[in-house]
C-alpha positions as CSV (number, residue, x, y, z in Angstrom):
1,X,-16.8,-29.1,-5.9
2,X,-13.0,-29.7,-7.6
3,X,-10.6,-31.4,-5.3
4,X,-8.4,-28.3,-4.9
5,X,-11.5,-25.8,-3.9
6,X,-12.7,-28.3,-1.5
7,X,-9.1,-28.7,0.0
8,X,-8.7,-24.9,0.0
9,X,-12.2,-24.6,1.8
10,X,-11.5,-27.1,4.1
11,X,-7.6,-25.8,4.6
12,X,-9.7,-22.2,5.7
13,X,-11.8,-24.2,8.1
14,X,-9.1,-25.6,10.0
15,X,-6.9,-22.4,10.0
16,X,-9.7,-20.6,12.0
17,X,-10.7,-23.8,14.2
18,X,-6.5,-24.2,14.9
19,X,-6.7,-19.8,15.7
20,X,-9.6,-20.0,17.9
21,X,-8.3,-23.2,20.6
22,X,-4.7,-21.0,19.5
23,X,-6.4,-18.4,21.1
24,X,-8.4,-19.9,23.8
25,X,-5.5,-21.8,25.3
26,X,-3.6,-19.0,25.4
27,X,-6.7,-16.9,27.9
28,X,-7.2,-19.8,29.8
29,X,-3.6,-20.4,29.8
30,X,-4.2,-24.4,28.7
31,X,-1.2,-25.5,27.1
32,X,-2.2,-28.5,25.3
33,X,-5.4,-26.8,24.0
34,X,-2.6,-24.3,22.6
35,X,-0.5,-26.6,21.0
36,X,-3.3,-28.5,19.3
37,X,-4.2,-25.1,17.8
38,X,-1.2,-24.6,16.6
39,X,-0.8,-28.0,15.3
40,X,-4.3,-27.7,13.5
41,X,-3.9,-24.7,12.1
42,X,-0.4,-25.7,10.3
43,X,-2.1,-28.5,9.1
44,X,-4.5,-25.8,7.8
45,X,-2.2,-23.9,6.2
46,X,-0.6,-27.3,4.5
47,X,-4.0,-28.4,3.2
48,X,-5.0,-24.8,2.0
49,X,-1.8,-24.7,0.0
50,X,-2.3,-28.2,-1.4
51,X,-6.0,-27.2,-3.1
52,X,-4.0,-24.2,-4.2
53,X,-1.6,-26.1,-6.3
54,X,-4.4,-28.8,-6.9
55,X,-6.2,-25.9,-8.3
56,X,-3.2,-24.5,-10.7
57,X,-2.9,-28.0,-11.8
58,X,-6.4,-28.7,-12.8
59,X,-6.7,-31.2,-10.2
């Protein structure tokens, strides 16, 4: 697998991961389990877009 697929795969992974304790720490009204959702899903986001340009590259 190419660099850029392989950071746009794992980019998608983290999203989700980063949504789901987003969402969890919101219901059981955890804050820090909230924040390091949203912390892991901008990170994410970042490496999602990285394999992107990676990708239009030909990295």
């Amino acid at each position: 697998m190419k660099s850029g697929d392989r950071d746009k795969a794992e980019g998608t992974f983290h999203k989700v991961k980063g949504k789901i304790k987003e969402k969890f720490g919101k219901v059981t009204d955890n804050t820090e389990l909230e924040a390091e959702g949203a912390v892991e899903k901008a990170g994410g986001d970042f490496q999602k877009k990285s394999g992107e340009v990676k990708k239009v590259l030909g990295k």
